[in-house]
KEFIMAR-42560 format. One record per residue (C-alpha): residue number from 1; residue in three letters; x, y, z. Coordinates in steps of 0.1 Angstrom, whole numbers, plus 2048, in hexadecimal, padded with zeros to 3 digits. Layout:
<atoms>
{NUM, 'ALA', {X, Y, Z}}
...
</atoms>
This chain:
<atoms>
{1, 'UNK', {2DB, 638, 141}}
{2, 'UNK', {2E7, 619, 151}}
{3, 'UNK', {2EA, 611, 172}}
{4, 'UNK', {2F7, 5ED, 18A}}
{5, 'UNK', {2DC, 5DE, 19D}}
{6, 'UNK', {2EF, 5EB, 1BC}}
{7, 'UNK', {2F4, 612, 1B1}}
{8, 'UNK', {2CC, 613, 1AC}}
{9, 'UNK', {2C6, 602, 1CB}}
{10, 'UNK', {2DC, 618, 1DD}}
{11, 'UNK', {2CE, 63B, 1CF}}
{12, 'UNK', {2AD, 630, 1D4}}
{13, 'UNK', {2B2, 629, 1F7}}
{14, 'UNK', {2C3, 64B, 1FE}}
{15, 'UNK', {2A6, 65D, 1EA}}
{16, 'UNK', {28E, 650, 202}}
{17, 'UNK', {2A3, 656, 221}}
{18, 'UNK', {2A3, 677, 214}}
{19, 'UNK', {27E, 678, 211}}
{20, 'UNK', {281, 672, 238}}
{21, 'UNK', {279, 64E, 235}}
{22, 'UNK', {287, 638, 252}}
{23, 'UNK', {2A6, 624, 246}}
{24, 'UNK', {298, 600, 24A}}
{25, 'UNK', {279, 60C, 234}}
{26, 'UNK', {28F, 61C, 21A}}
{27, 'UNK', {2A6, 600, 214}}
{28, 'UNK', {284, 5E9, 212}}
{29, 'UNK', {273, 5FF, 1F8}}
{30, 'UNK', {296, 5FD, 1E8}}
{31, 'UNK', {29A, 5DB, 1E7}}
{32, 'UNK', {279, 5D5, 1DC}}
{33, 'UNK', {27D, 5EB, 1BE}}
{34, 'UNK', {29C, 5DD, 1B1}}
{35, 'UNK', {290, 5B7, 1B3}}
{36, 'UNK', {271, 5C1, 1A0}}
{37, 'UNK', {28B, 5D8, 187}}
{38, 'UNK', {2A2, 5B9, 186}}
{39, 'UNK', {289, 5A6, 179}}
{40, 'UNK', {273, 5B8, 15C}}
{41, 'UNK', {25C, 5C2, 176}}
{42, 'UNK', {258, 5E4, 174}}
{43, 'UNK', {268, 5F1, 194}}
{44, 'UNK', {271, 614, 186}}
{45, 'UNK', {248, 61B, 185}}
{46, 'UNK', {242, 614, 1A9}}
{47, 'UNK', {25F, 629, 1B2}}
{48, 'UNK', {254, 649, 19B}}
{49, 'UNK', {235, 641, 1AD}}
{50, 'UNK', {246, 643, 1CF}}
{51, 'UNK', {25B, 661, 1C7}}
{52, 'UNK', {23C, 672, 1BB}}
{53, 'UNK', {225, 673, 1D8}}
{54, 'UNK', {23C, 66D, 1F6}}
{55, 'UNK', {229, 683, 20F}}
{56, 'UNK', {20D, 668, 209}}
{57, 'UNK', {21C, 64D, 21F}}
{58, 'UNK', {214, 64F, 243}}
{59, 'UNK', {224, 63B, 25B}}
{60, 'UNK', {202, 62B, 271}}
{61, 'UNK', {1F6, 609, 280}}
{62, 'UNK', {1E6, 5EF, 26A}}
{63, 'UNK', {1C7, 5DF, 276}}
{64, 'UNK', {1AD, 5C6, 261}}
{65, 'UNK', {18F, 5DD, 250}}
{66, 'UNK', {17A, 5BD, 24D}}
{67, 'UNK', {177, 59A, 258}}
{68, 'UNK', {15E, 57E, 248}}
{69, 'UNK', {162, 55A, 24A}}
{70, 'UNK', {172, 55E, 22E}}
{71, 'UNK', {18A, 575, 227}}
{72, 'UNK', {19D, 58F, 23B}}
{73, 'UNK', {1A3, 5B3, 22F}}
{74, 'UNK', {1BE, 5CC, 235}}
{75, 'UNK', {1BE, 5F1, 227}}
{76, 'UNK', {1E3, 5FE, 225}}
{77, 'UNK', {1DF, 618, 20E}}
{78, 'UNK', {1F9, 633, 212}}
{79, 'UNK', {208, 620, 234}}
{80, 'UNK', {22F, 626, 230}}
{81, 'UNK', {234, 609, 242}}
{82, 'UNK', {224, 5F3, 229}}
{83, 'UNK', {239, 603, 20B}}
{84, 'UNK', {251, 5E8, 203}}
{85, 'UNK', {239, 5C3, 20A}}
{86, 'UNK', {24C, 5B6, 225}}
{87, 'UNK', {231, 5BE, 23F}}
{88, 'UNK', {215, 5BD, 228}}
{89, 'UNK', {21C, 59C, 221}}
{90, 'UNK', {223, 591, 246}}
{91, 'UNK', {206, 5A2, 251}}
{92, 'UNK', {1EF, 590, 23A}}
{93, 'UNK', {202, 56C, 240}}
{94, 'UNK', {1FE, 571, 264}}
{95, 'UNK', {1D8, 573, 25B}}
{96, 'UNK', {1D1, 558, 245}}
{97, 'UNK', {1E5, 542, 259}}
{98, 'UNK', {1D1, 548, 279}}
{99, 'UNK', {1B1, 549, 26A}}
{100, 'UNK', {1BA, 52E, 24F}}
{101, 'UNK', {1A7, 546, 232}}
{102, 'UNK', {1B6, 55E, 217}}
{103, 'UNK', {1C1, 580, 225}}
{104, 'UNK', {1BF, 59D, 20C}}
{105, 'UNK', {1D0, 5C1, 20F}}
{106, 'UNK', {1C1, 5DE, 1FD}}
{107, 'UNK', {1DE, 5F7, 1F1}}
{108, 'UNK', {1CC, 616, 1DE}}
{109, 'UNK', {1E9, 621, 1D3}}
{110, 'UNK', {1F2, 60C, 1B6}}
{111, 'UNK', {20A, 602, 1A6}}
{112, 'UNK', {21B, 5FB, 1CB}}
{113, 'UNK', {20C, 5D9, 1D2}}
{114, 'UNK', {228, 5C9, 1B8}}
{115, 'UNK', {243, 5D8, 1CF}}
{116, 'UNK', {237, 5B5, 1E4}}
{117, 'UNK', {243, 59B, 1CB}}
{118, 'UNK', {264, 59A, 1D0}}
{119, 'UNK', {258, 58F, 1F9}}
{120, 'UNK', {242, 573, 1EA}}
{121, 'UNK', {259, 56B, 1D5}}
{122, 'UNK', {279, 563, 1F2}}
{123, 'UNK', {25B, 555, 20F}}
{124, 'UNK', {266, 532, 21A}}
{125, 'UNK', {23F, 532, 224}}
{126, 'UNK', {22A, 51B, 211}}
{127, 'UNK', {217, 538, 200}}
{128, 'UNK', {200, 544, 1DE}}
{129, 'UNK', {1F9, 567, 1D8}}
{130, 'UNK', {1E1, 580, 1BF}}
{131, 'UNK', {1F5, 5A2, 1BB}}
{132, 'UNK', {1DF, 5B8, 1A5}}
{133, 'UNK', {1E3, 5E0, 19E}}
{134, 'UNK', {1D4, 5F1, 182}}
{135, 'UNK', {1E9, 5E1, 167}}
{136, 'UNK', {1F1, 5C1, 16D}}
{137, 'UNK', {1E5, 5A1, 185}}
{138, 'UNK', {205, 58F, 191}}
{139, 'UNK', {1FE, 567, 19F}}
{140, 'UNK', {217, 557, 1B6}}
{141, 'UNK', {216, 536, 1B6}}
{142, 'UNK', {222, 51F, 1D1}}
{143, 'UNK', {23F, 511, 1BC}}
{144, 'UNK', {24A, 537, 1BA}}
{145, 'UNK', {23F, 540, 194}}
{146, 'UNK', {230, 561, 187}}
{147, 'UNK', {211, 55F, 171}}
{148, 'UNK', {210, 581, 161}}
{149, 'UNK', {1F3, 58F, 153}}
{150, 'UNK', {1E6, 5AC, 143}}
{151, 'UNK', {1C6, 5B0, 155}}
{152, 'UNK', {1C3, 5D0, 167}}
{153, 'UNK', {1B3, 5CA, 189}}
{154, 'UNK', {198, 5ED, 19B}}
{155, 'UNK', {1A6, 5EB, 1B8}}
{156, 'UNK', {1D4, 5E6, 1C3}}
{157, 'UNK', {1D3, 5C6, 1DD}}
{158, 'UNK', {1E5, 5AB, 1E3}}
{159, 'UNK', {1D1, 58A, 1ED}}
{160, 'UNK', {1E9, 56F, 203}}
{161, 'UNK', {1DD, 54B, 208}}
{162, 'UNK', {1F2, 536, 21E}}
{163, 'UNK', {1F9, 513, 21B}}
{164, 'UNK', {1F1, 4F5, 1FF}}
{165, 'UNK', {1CE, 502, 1F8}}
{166, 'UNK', {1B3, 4F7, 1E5}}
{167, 'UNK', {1B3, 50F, 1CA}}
{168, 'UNK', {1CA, 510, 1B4}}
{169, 'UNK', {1D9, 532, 1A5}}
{170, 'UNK', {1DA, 533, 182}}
{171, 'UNK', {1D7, 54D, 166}}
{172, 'UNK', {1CA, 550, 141}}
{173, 'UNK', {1D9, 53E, 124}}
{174, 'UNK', {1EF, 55E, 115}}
{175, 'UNK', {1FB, 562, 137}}
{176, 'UNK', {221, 565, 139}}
{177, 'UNK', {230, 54D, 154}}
{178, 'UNK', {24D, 557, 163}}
{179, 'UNK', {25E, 537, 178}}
{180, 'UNK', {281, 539, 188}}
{181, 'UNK', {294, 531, 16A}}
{182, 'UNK', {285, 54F, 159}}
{183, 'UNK', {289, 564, 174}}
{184, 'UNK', {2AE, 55A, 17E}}
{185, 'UNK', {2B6, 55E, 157}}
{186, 'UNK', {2A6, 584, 158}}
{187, 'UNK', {2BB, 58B, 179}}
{188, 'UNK', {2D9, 582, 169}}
{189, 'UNK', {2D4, 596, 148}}
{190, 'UNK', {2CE, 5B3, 15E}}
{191, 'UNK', {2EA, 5AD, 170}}
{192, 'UNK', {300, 5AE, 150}}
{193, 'UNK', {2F0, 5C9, 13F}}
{194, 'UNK', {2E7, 5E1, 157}}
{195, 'UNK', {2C8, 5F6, 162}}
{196, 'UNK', {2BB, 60D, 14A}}
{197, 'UNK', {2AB, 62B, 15B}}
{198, 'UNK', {2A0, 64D, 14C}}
{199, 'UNK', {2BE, 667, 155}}
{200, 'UNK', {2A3, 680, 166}}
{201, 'UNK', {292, 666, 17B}}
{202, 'UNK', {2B9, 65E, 185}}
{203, 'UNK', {2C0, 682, 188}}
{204, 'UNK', {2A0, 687, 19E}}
{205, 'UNK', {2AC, 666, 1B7}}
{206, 'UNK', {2D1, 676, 1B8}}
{207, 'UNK', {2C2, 69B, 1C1}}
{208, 'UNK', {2AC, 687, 1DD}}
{209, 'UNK', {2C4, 672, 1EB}}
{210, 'UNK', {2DF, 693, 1EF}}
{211, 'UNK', {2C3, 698, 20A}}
{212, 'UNK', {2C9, 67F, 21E}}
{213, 'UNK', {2F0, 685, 21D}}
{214, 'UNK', {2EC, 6A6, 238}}
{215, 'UNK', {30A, 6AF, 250}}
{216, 'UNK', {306, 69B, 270}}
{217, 'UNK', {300, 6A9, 28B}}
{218, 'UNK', {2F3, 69B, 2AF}}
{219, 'UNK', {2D0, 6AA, 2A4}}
{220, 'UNK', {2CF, 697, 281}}
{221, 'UNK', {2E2, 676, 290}}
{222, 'UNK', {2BF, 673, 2A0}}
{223, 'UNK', {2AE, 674, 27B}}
{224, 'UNK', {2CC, 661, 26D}}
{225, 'UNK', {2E0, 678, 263}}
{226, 'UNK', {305, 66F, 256}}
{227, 'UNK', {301, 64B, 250}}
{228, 'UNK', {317, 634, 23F}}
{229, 'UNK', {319, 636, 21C}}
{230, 'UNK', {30A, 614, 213}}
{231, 'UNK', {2E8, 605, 21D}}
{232, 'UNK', {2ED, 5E0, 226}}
</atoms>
């Protein structure tokens, strides 16, 4: 079936508010999902993922596992507040723009580390990022392009360098390169055309969010309970 950008965005979000999630997660994830969805990205993977194991995700402190001279390492694996990217990718900024080397964050839980593109992709921040998961490697440039590849990476992590560095981010020759143009011209053929998701994965989302729509009470106001129906 086909769906608008903003009926899977708003199903998703009530299926994970019905999971329990909190609200600002939820719309995250969401958002997250779509962009990638909107794109050619692959969103509807992550969020079968999601959907399938969502007793996995822990809400929990992050802290640094490692720290060399040069690199910093993060393990978020099954953190619910590292879901969607934004913190993830804040988390390792703030790192590599203290120490001035790249931060890395292990997610073994692939293939969630994509859900962080579409926060590379809108940071005003001078910044170059590796996302790999275990079937594809994703470079962000610092002119904002995708290089897509098809190497499958052992281990789900994003790697952040801040700033004009000395490297340079590039990928094979067969890579496929996806600049702004490319990107804005997907959007909009989306946006025309519609969504295509499976009618059970739709019918599962639908059954979930129903969940999160429970009589409100004073008890479930406290859990969130009878919110409006839109997410923004």
């Amino acid at each position: 079936m086909l769906v608008s950008e903003n009926e899977l965005q708003e199903v998703i979000w009530r299926a994970f508010r019905g999971f329990g999630w909190p609200r600002a997660i939820s719309k995250d994830i969401a958002d997250a999902i779509v962009w990638l969805e909107m794109h050619d990205l692959d969103g509807l993977h992550c969020l079968a993922h999601c959907i399938r194991h969502p007793a996995h995700y822990q809400d929990g402190a992050v802290a640094p596992i490692e720290e060399t001279n040069e690199t910093v390492t993060f393990d978020t694996s099954n953190n619910l507040q590292t879901l969607a990217g934004d913190l993830t990718l804040n988390m390792a900024l703030g790192k590599s723009i203290e120490t001035g080397q790249p931060a890395t964050v292990h997610q073994h839980n692939a293939p969630l580390p994509r859900l962080s593109l579409a926060s590379l992709m809108s940071s005003y921040i001078p910044v170059e990022a590796i996302v790999s998961d275990h079937e594809a490697q994703f470079l962000v440039t610092r002119d904002k392009k995708i290089v897509k590849t098809k190497t499958a990476a052992e281990e789900s992590q994003i790697s952040v360098f801040y700033g004009y560095s000395d490297h340079q981010l590039s990928g094979p020759q067969d890579a496929t390169v996806l600049d702004q143009a490319t990107l804005a011209k997907t959007y909009q053929k989306n946006l025309a055309r519609g969504l295509s998701i499976p009618d059970a994965l739709w019918q599962q989302l639908d059954a979930l969010a129903i969940e999160s729509m429970v009589e409100a009470t004073d008890a479930s106001r406290a859990r969130g309970a009878g919110e409006n129906a839109t997410i923004g």
